[in-house]
RODO-2510 file (C-alpha; in nm, 4 decimals, decimal comma):
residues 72
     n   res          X          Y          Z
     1     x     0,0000     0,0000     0,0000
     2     x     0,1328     0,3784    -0,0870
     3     x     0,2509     0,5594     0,1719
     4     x    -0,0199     0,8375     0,1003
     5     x    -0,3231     0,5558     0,1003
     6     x    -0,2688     0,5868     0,4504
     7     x    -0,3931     0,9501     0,4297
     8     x    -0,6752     0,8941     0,1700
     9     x    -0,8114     0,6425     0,4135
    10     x    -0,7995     0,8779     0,7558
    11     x    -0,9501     1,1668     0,5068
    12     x    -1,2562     0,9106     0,4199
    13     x    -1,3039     0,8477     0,8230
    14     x    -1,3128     1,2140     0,8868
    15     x    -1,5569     1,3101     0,6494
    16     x    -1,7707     1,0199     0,7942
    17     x    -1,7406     1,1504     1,1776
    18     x    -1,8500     1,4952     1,0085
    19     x    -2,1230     1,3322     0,8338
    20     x    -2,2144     1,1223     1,0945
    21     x    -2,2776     1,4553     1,3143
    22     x    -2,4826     1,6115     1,0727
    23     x    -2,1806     1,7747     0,8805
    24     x    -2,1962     1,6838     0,5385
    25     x    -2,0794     1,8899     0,2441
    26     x    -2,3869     2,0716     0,1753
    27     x    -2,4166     2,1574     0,5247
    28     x    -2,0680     2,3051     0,5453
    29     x    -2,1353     2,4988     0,1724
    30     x    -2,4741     2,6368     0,3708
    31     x    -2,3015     2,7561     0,6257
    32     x    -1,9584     2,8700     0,4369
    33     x    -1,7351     2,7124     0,6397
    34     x    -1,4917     2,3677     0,5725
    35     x    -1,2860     2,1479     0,7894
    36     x    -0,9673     2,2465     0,8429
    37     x    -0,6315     1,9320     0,9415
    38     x    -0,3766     2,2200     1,1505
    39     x    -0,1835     1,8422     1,1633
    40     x    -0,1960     1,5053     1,1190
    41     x     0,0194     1,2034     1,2477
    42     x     0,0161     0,8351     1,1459
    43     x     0,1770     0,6109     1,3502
    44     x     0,3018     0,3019     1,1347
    45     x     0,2607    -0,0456     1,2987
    46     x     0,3520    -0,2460     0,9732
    47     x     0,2582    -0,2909     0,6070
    48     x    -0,1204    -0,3607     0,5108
    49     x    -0,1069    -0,6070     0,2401
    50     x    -0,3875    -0,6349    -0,0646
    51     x    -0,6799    -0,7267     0,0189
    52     x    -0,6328    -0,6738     0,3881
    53     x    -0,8320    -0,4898     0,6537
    54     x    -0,7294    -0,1879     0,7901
    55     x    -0,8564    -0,0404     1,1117
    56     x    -0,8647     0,3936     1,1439
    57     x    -0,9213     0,5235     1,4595
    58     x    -1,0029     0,9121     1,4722
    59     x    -0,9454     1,1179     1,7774
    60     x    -1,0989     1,4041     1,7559
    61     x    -0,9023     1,7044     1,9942
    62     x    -0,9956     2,0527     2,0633
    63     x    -1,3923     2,0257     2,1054
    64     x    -1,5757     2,1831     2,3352
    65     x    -1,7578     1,9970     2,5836
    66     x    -2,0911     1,9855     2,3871
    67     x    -1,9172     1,9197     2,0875
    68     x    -2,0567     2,2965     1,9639
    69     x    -1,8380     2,6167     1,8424
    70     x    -1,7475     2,8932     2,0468
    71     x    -1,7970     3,2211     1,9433
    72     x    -1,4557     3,4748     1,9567
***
C-alpha cells in the first residue's frame, strides 16, 4: 500500500465523523465554512497487504464539551 493511502483512508473516516454529526458537504457549503487538518500524524505499525483490513481510529481534539463552536 502507498505511503499516502494511509492519508486517503484517515480523510474518508473524517468526512464520515462529520457526516455522521450532521456535517456533510452541503451543510458546510450552507453555512460557508470547511474542515480544516492544523496536523496530522500516522503512527506506522507495519505494512497492510492487498486485500487486507485496515482499522482507522479518529481522535478528535480541541472540542468543546458539547461538541458545539465557540464564538470569539
Amino acid at each position: 500500500m502507498r505511503n499516502t493511502a494511509y492519508s486517503e483512508y484517515a480523510t474518508d473516516v473524517r468526512i464520515a465523523f462529520f457526516g455522521e454529526a450532521g456535517f456533510g458537504w452541503r451543510r458546510f457549503e450552507e453555512l460557508g465554512l470547511a474542515p480544516v487538518l492544523l496536523r496530522e500524524e500516522i503512527d506506522y505499525r507495519r505494512e497492510a497487504g492487498l486485500g487486507e483490513r485496515v482499522r482507522v481510529t479518529l481522535r478528535a481534539a480541541g472540542l468543546s464539551p458539547d461538541g458545539g463552536h465557540r464564538e470569539g
